[in-house]
DSSP file (Angstrom, degrees, kcal/mol; ACC not computed):
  #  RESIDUE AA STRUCTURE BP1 BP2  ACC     N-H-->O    O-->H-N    N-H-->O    O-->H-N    TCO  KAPPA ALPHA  PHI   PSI    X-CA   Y-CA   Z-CA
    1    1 A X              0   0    0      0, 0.0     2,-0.8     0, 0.0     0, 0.0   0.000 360.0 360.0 360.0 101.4    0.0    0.0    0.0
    2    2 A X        -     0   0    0      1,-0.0     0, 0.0     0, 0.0     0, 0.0  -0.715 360.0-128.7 -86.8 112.3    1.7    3.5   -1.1
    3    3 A X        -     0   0    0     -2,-0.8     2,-0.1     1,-0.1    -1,-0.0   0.060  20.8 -98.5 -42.0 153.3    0.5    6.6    0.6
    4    4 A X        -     0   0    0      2,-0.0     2,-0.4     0, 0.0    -1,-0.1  -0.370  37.5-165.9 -77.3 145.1   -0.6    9.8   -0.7
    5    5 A X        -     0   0    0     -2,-0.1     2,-0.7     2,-0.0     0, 0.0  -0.814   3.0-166.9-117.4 104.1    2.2   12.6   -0.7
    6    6 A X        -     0   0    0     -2,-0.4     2,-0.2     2,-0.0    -2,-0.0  -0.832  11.0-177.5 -84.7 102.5    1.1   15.6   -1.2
    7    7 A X        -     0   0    0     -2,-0.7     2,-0.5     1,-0.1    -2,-0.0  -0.668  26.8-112.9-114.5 149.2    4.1   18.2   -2.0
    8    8 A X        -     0   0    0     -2,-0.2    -1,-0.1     1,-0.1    -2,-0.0  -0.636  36.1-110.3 -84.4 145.9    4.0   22.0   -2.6
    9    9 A X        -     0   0    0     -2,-0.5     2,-0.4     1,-0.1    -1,-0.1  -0.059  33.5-117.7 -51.4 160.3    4.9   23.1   -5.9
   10   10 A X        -     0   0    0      1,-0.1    -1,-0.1     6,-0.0     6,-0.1  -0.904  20.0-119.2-113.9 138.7    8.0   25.0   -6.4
   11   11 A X        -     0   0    0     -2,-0.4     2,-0.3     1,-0.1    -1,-0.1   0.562  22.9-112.6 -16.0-164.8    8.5   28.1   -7.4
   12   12 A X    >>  -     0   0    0      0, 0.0     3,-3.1     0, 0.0     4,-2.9  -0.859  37.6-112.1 -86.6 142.9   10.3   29.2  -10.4
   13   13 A X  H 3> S+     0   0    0     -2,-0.3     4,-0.8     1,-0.3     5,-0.1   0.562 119.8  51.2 -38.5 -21.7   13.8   31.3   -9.5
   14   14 A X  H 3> S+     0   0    0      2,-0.2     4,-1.6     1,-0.1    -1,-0.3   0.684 116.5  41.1 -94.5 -16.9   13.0   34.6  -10.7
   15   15 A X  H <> S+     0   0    0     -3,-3.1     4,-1.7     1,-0.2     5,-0.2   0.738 114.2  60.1 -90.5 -18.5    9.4   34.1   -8.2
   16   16 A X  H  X S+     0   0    0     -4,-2.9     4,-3.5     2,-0.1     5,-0.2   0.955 111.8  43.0 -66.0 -49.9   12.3   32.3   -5.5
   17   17 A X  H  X S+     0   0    0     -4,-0.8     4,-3.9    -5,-0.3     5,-0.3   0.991 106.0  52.0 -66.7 -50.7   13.9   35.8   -5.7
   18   18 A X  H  X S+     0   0    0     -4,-1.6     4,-1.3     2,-0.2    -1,-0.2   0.867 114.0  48.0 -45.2 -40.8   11.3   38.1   -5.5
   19   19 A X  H  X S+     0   0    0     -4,-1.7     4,-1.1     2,-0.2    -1,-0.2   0.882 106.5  53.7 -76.0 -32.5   10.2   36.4   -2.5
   20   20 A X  H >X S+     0   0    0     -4,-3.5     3,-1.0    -5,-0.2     4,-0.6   0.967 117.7  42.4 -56.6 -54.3   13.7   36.2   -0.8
   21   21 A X  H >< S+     0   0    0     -4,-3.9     3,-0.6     1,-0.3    -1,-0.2   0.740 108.8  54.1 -60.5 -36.1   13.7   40.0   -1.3
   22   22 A X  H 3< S+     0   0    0     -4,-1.3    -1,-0.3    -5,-0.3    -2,-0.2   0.725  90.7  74.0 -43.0 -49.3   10.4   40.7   -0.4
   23   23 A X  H << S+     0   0    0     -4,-1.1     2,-0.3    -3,-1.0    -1,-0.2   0.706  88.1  85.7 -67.2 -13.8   10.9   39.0    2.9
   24   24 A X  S << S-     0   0    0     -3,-0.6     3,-0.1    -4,-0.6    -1,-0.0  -0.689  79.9-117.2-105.1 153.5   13.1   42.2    4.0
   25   25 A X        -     0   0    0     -2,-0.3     2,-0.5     1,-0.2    -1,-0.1   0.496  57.7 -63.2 -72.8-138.1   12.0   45.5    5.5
   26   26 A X  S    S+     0   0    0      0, 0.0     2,-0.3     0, 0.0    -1,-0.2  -0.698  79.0 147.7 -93.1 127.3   12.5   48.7    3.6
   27   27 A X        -     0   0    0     -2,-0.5     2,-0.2    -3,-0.1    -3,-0.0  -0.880  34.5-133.9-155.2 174.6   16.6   49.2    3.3
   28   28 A X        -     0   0    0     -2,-0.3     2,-0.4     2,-0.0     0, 0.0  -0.753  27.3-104.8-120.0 164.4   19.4   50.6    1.1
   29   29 A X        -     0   0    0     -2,-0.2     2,-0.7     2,-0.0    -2,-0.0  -0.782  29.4-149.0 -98.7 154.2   22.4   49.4   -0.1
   30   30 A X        -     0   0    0     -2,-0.4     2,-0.1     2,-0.0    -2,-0.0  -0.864   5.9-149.7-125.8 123.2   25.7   50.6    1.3
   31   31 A X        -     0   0    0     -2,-0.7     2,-0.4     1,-0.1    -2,-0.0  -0.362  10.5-166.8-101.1 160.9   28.4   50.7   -0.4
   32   32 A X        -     0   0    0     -2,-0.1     2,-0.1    10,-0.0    -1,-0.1  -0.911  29.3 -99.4-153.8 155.7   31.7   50.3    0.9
   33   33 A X        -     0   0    0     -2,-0.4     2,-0.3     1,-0.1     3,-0.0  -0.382  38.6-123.9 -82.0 140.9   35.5   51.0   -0.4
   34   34 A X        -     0   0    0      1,-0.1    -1,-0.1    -2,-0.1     3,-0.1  -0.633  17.2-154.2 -77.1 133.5   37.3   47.8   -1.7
   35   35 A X  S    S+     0   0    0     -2,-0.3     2,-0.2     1,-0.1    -1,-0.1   0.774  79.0  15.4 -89.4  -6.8   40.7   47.2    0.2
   36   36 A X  S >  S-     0   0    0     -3,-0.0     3,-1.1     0, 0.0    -1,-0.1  -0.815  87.0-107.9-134.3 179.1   42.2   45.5   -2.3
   37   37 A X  T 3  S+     0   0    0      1,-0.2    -3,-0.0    -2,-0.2    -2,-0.0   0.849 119.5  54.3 -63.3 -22.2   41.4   45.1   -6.0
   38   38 A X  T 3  S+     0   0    0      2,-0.0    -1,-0.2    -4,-0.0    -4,-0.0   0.626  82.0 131.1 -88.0   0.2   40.3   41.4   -5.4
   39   39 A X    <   +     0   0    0     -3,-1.1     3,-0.1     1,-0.1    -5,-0.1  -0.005  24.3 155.8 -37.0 129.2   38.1   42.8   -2.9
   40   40 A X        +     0   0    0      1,-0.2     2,-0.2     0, 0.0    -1,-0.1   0.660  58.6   2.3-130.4 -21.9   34.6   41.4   -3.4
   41   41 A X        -     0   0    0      2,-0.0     2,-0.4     0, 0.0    -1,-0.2  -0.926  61.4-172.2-163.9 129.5   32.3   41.3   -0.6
   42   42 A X        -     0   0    0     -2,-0.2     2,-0.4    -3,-0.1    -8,-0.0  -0.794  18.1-131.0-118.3 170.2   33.1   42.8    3.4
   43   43 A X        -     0   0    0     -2,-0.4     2,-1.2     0, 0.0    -2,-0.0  -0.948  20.6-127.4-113.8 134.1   31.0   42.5    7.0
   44   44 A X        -     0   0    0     -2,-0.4     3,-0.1     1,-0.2    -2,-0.0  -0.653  15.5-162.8 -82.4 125.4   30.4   45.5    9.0
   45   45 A X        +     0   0    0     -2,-1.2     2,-0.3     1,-0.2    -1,-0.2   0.946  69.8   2.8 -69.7 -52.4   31.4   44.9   12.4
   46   46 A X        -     0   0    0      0, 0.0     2,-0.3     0, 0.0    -1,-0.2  -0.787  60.5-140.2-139.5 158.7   29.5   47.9   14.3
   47   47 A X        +     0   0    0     -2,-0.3    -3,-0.0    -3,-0.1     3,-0.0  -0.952  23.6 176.8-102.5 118.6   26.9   50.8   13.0
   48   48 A X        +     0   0    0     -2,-0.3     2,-0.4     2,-0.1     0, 0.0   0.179  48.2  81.6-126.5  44.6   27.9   53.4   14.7
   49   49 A X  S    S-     0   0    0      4,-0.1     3,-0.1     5,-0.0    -1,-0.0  -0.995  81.1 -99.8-118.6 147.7   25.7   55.9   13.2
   50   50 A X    >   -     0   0    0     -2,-0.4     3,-1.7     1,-0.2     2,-0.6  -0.064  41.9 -88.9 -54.0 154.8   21.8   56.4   14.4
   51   51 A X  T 3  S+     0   0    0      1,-0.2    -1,-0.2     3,-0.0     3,-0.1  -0.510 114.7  17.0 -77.7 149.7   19.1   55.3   13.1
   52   52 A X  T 3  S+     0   0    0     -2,-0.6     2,-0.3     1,-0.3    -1,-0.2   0.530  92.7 109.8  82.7   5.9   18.0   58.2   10.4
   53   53 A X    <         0   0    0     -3,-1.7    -1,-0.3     1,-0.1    -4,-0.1  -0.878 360.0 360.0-123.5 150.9   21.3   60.2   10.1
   54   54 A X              0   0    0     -2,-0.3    -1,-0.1    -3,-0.1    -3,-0.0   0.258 360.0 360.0-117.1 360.0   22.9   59.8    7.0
């Protein structure tokens, strides 16, 4: 006797993205100085500015 499965459909990637992006609130990007050329991708360590001053 094999059991019913019922699976959700999957997305397509460009509706996978939309949703990933979607899931975050209202932001900018901030861009930040390479420290070498191969530079590609850094972490901020602290914010040290408030929120709402630019």
């Amino acid at each position: 006797n094999q059991g019913c499965s019922a699976q959700r459909p999957l997305l397509s990637p460009m509706r996978q993205q939309y949703r990933f992006y979607a899931d975050y609130p209202d932001h900018i990007k901030v861009t930040l100085p390479a420290l070498s050329p191969t530079m590609e991708t850094g972490t901020i360590i602290s914010w040290q500015k408030k929120e709402g001053k630019k």
